[in-house]
Structure formats: structure tokens, C-alpha cells
C-alpha positions in Angstrom: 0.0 0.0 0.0 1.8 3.2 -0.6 2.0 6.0 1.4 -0.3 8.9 1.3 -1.1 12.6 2.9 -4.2 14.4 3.0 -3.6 18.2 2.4 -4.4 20.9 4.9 -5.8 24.3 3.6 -2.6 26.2 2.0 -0.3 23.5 1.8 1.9 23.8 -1.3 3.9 21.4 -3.5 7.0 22.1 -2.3 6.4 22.6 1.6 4.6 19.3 1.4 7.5 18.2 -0.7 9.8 19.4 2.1 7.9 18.3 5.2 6.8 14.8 3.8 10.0 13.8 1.7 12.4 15.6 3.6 13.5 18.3 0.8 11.9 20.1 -1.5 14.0 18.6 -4.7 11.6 15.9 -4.2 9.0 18.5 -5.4 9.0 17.0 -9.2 8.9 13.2 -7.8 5.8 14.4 -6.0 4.1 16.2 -8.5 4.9 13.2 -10.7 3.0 11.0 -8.5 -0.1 13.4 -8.4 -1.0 14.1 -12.2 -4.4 14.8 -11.1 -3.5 17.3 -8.9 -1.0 19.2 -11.2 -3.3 22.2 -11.7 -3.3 23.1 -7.7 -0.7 25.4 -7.1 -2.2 26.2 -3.1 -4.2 22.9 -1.7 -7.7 23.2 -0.4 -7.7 20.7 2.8 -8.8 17.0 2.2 -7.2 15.9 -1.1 -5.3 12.7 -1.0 -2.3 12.9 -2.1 0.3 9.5 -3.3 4.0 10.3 -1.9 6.0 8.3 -3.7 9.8 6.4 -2.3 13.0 8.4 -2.4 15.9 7.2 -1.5 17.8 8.7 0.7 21.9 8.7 0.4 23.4 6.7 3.1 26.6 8.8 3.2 24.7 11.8 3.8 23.8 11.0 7.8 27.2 9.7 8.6 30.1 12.1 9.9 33.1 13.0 6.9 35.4 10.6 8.6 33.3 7.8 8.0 31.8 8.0 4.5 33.8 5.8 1.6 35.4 8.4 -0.8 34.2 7.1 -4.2 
């Protein structure tokens, strides 16, 4: 079952982008997902919306000393 979020009044693509996916370059995966959706630029609340995966870089959480130069 994938994931999903409901929009609150005034919720954007990007903030949701940012607050759901953790950043807002994830704005296009998003809006990708969404094709219905594409003409809302600020959400009335209620609308479903699919969030799809991203993966997230395992370097990026661990400290300079420990990620494998490649």
C-alpha cells in the first residue's frame, strides 16, 4: 500500500514536498506521482495525495570521517 497525505488548507507542493519527503528537490517526484493534482498550485484541505519512495543517500547521515570516498 503506498503511502499517502491528506492536504491541509494552503499546503503547497514544495512545503509538502519538504515536510513529507524531507526536501523540496523531491517537489517533481511528487508532483509526478499526483498528475491529477497538477493544476493546484495552493491545496484546499482533504485531497489525497500518493507520496511516492525516495531514496535517501546513506553517506549523507554519517560524519566525513566515515563516509567511503568514491
Amino acid at each position: 500500500m503506498p503511502k499517502t497525505y491528506t492536504t491541509v488548507q494552503g499546503d503547497m507542493w514544495d512545503s509538502i514536498a519538504y515536510a513529507q519527503l524531507g526536501d523540496v528537490a523531491h517537489t517533481d517526484k511528487l508532483m509526478n506521482a499526483n498528475l491529477a493534482y497538477r493544476e493546484y498550485y495552493i491545496f484546499p484541505a482533504g485531497i489525497v495525495l500518493t507520496l511516492p519512495d525516495v531514496a535517501i543517500p546513506a553517506g549523507d547521515s554519517l560524519p566525513p570521517w566515515k563516509q567511503v570516498a568514491g
